[in-house]
LUMKE-21551 format. One record per residue (C-alpha): x negated, y negated, z negated; residue number from 0. Coordinates in steps of 0.5 Angstrom, whole numbers. Last residue first. Layout:
+-------+-------+-------+-----+
|     x |     y |     z | num |
+-------+-------+-------+-----+
|     X |     Y |     Z | NUM |
...
+-------+-------+-------+-----+
//
This chain:
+-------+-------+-------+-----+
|     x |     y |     z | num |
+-------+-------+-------+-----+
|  -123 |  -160 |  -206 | 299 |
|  -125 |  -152 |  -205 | 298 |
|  -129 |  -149 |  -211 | 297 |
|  -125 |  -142 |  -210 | 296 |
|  -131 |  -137 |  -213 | 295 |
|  -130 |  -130 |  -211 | 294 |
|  -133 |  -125 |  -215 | 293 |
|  -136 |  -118 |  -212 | 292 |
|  -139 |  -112 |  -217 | 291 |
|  -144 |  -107 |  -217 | 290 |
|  -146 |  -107 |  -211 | 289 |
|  -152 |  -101 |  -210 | 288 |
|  -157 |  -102 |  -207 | 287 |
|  -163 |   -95 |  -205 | 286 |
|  -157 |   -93 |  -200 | 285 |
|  -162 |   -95 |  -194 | 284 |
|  -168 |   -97 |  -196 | 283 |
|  -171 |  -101 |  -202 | 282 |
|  -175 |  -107 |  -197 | 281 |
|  -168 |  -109 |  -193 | 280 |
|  -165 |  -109 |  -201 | 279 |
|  -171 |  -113 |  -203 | 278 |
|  -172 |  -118 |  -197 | 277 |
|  -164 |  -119 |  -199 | 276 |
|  -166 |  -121 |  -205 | 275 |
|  -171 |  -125 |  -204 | 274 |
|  -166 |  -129 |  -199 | 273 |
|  -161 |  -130 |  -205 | 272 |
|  -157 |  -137 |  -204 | 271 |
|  -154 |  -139 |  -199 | 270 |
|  -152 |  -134 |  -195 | 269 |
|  -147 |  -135 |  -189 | 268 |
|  -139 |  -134 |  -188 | 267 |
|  -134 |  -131 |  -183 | 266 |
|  -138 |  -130 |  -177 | 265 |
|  -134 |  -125 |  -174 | 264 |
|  -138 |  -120 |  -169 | 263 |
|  -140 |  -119 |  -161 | 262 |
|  -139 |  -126 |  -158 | 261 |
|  -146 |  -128 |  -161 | 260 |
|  -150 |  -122 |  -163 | 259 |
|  -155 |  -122 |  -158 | 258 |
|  -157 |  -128 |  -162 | 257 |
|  -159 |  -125 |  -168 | 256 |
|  -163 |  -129 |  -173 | 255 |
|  -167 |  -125 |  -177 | 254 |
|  -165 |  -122 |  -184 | 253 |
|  -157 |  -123 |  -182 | 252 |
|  -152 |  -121 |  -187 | 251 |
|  -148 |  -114 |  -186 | 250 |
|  -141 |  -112 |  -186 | 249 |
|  -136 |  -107 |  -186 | 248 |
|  -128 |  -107 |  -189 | 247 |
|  -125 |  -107 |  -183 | 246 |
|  -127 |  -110 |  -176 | 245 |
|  -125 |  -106 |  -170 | 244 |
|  -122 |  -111 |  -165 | 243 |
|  -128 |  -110 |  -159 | 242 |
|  -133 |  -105 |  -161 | 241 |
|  -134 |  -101 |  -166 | 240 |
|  -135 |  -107 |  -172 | 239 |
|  -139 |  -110 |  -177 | 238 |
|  -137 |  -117 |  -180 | 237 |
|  -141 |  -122 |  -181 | 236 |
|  -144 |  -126 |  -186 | 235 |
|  -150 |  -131 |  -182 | 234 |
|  -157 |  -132 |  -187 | 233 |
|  -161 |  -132 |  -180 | 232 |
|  -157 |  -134 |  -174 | 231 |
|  -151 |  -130 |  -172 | 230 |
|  -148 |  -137 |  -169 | 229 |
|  -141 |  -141 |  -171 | 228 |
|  -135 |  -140 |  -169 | 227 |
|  -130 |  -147 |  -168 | 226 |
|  -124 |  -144 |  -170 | 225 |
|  -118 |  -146 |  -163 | 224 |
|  -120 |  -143 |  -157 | 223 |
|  -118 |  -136 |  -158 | 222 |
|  -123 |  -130 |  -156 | 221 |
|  -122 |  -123 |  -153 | 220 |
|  -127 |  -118 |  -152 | 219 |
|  -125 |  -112 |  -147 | 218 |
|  -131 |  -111 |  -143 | 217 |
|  -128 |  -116 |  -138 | 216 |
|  -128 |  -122 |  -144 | 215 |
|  -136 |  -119 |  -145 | 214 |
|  -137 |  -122 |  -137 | 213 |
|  -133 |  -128 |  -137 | 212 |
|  -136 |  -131 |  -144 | 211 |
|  -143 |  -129 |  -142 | 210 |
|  -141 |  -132 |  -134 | 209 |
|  -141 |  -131 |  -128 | 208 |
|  -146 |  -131 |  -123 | 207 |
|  -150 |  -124 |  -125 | 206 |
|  -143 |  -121 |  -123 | 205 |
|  -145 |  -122 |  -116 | 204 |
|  -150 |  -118 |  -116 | 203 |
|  -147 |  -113 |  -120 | 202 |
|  -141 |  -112 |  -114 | 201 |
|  -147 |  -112 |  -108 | 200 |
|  -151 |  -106 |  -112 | 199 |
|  -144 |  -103 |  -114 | 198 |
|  -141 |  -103 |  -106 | 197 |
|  -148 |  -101 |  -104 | 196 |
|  -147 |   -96 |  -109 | 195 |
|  -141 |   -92 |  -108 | 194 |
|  -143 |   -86 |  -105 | 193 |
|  -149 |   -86 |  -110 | 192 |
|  -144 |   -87 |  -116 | 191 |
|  -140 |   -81 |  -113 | 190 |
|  -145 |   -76 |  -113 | 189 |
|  -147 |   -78 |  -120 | 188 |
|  -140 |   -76 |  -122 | 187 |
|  -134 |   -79 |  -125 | 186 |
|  -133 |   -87 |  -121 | 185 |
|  -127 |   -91 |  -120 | 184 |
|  -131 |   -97 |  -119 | 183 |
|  -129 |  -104 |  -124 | 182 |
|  -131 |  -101 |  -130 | 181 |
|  -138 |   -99 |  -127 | 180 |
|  -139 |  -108 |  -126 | 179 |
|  -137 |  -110 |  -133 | 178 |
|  -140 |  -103 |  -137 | 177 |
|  -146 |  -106 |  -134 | 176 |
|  -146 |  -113 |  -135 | 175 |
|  -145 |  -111 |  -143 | 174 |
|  -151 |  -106 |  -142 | 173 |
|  -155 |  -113 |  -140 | 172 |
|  -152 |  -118 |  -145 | 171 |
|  -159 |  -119 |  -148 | 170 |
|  -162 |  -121 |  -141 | 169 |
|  -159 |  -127 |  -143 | 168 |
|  -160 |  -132 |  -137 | 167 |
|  -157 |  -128 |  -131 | 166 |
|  -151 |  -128 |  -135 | 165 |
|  -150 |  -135 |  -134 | 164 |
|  -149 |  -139 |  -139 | 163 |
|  -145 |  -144 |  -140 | 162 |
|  -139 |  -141 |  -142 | 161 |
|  -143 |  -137 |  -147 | 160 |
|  -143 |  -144 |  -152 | 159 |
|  -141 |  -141 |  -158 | 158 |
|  -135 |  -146 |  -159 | 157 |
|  -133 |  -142 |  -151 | 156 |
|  -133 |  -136 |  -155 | 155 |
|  -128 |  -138 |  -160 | 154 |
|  -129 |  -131 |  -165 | 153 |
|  -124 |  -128 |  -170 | 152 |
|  -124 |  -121 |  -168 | 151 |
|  -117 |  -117 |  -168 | 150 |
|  -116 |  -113 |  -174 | 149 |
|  -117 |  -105 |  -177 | 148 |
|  -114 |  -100 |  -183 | 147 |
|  -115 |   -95 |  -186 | 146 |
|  -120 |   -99 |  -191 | 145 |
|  -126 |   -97 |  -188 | 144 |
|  -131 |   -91 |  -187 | 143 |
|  -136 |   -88 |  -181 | 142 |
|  -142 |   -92 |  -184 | 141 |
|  -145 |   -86 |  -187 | 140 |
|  -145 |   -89 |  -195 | 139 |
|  -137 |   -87 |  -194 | 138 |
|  -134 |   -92 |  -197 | 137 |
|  -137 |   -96 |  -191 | 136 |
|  -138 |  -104 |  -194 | 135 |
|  -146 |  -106 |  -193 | 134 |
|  -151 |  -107 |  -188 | 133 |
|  -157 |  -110 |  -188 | 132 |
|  -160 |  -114 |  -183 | 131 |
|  -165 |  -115 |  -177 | 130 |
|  -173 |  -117 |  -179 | 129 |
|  -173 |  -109 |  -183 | 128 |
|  -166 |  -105 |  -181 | 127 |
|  -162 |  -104 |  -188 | 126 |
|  -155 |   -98 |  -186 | 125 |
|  -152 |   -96 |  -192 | 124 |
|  -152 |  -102 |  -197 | 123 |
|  -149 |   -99 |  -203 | 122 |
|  -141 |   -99 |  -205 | 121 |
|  -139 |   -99 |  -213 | 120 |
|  -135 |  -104 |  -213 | 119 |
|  -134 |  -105 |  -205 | 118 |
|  -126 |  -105 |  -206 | 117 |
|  -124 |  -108 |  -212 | 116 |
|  -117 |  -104 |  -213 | 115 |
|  -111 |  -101 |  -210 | 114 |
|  -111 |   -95 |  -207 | 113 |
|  -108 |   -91 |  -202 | 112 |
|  -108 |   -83 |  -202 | 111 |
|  -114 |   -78 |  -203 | 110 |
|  -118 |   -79 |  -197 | 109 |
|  -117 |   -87 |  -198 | 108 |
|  -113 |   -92 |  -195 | 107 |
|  -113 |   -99 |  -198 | 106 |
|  -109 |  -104 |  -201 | 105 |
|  -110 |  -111 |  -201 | 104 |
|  -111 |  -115 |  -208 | 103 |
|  -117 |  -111 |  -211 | 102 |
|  -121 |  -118 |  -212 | 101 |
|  -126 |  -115 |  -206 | 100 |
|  -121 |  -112 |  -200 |  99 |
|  -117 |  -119 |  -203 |  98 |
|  -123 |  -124 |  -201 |  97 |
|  -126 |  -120 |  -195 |  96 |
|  -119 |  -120 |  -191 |  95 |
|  -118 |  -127 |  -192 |  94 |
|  -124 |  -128 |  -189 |  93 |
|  -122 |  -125 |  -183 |  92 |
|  -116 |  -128 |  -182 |  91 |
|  -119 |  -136 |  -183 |  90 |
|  -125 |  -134 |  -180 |  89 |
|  -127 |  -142 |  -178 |  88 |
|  -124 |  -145 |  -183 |  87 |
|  -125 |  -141 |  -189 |  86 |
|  -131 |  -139 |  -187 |  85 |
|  -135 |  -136 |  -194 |  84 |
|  -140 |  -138 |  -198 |  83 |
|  -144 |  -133 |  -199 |  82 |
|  -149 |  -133 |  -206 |  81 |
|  -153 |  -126 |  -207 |  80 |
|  -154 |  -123 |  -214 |  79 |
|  -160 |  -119 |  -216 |  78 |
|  -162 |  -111 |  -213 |  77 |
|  -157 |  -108 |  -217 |  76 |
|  -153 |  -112 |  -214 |  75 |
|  -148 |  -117 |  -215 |  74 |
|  -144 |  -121 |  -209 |  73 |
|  -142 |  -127 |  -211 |  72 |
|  -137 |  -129 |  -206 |  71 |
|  -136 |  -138 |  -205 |  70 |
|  -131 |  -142 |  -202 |  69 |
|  -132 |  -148 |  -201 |  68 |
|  -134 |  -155 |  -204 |  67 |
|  -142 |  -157 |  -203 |  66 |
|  -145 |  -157 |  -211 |  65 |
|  -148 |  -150 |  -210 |  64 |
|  -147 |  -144 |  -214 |  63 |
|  -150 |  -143 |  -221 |  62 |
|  -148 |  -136 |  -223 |  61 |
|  -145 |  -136 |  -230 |  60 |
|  -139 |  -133 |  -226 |  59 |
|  -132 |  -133 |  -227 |  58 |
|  -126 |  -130 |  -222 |  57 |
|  -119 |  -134 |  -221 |  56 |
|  -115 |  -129 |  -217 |  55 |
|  -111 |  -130 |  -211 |  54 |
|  -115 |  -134 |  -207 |  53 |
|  -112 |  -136 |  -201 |  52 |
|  -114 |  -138 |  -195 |  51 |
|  -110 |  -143 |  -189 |  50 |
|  -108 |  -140 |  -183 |  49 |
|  -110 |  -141 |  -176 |  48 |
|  -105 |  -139 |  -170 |  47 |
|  -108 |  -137 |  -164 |  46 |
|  -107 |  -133 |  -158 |  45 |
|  -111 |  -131 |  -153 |  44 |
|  -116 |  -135 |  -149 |  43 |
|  -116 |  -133 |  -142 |  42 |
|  -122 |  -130 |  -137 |  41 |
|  -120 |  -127 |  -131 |  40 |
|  -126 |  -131 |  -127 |  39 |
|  -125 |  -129 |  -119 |  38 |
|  -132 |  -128 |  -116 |  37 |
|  -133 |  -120 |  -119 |  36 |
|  -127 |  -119 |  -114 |  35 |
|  -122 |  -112 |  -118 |  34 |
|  -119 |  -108 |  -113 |  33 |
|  -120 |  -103 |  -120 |  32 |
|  -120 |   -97 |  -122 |  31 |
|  -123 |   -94 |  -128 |  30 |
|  -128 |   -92 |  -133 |  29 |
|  -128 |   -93 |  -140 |  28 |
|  -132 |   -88 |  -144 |  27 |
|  -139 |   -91 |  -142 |  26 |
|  -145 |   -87 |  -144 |  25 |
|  -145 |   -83 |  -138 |  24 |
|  -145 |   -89 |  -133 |  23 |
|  -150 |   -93 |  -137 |  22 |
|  -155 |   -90 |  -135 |  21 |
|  -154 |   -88 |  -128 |  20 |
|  -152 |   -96 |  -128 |  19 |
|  -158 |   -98 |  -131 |  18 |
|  -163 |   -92 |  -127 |  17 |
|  -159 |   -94 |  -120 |  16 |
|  -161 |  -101 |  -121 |  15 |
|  -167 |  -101 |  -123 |  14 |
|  -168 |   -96 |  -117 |  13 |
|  -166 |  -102 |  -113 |  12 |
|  -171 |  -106 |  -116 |  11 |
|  -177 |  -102 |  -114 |  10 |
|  -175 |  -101 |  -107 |   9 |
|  -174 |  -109 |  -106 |   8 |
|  -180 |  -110 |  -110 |   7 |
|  -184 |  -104 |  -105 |   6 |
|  -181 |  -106 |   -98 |   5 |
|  -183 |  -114 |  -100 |   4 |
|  -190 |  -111 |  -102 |   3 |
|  -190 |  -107 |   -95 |   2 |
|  -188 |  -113 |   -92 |   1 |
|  -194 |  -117 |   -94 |   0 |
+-------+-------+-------+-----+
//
């Protein structure tokens, strides 16, 4: 019995020397703090809502539904999906989204700035089979936007990830690291292993906290104020680099992605065309092309 006890603990701490080991030299942000795992340091930042307008009235003979909302028609040489948009809940964002496709925001281009319907023209670039596809980058490679980048729209506490401990979603494991390695003042192998009994302790106290704790540790930031809904299937949200880099890029949900949520802008939800997204996940990448956005504002 004891040899078997010995034998997990071995185990373990060679998962944990491998995790962090790993996630060490993938992370860019390394620095020192006296930072105590047990103290919560989260804290909403400012928020003020704002109300959508839409500047440009579209039409289209697409049928839409009778509930009052905004709505993009988003036609593709594959069929046409129907979003309604997030008004409410991602006021900014959906703004954003609106006049990028009616040509009402001004955008960066390698020739200069220009001001015209952004994603005319654009194809999904990045399509994943049961994940999403993705569309926006003027690039096709995913590495373009409009020259500019915005704050995340996210409530995480309306999401629930102040009740879950981190312990619970395996799903927000390399953020846990990124939390914990940030707190140490580490470069090398060789350092880690000086400070491991320090990283080990520190690790296990963080899979106490929260998701919400955590992912505010690793630079996200939420407001308490838009009620944020889940990355589920049909979900509109935007694509990012990470923490405040949203652009132009977006992607709609095939599957349900809980892993995502905190992570992404939700700021709209497909309500009609999932056979056409079923197509353009089916196609590939760069096979759809958007032939043209209309926004539709059908609100009361």
């Amino acid at each position: 019995m004891y040899k078997k006890l010995k034998m997990q603990n071995s185990l373990k701490q060679s998962k944990i020397l491998f995790l962090f080991v790993g996630a060490l030299f993938l992370s860019n942000s390394i620095f020192c703090s006296d930072q105590k795992f047990k103290k919560r340091t989260y804290e909403p930042v400012a928020y003020a809502n704002t109300k959508v307008v839409v500047k440009r009235e579209d039409q289209t003979s697409v049928k839409l539904p009778d509930k009052p909302a905004i709505y993009a028609v988003v036609s593709t040489t594959a069929g046409d999906l129907i979003l309604e948009l997030y008004d409410k809940e991602a006021p900014k964002t959906v703004q954003n989204f609106i006049d990028l496709a009616q040509g009402q925001k001004e955008f960066q281009t390698e020739k200069g700035k220009e001001k015209r319907p952004f994603y005319d023209g654009l194809k999904f670039h990045r399509v994943i089979e049961n994940f999403m596809a993705q569309g926006g980058c003027p690039r096709g490679d995913g590495t373009g936007g409009p020259g500019y980048q915005f704050e995340d729209e996210i409530n995480g506490k309306s999401l629930g990830l102040d009740t879950i401990k981190i312990k619970e979603a395996p799903q927000y494991q390399s953020q846990l690291q990124r939390a914990v390695l940030s707190s140490f003042q580490i470069s090398s192998r060789q350092e880690f292993e000086a400070k491991r009994t320090e990283v080990e302790k520190a690790y296990e106290e963080a899979l106490e906290l929260p998701v919400l704790e955590i992912l505010h540790r690793v630079g996200y930031r939420y407001n308490e104020v838009v009620q944020s809904k889940k990355a589920i299937r049909g979900a509109l949200a935007m694509a990012n680099a990470g923490p405040n880099t949203n652009g132009s890029q977006f992607f709609i949900n095939q599957v349900d992605t809980p892993h995502l949520d905190g992570l992404h802008t939700v700021f709209g939800f497909l309500v009609g065309g999932y056979d056409v997204l079923d197509r353009i996940i089916d196609k590939g990448n760069l096979q759809t092309t958007i032939r043209k956005v209309v926004v539709l504002d059908r609100r009361e």
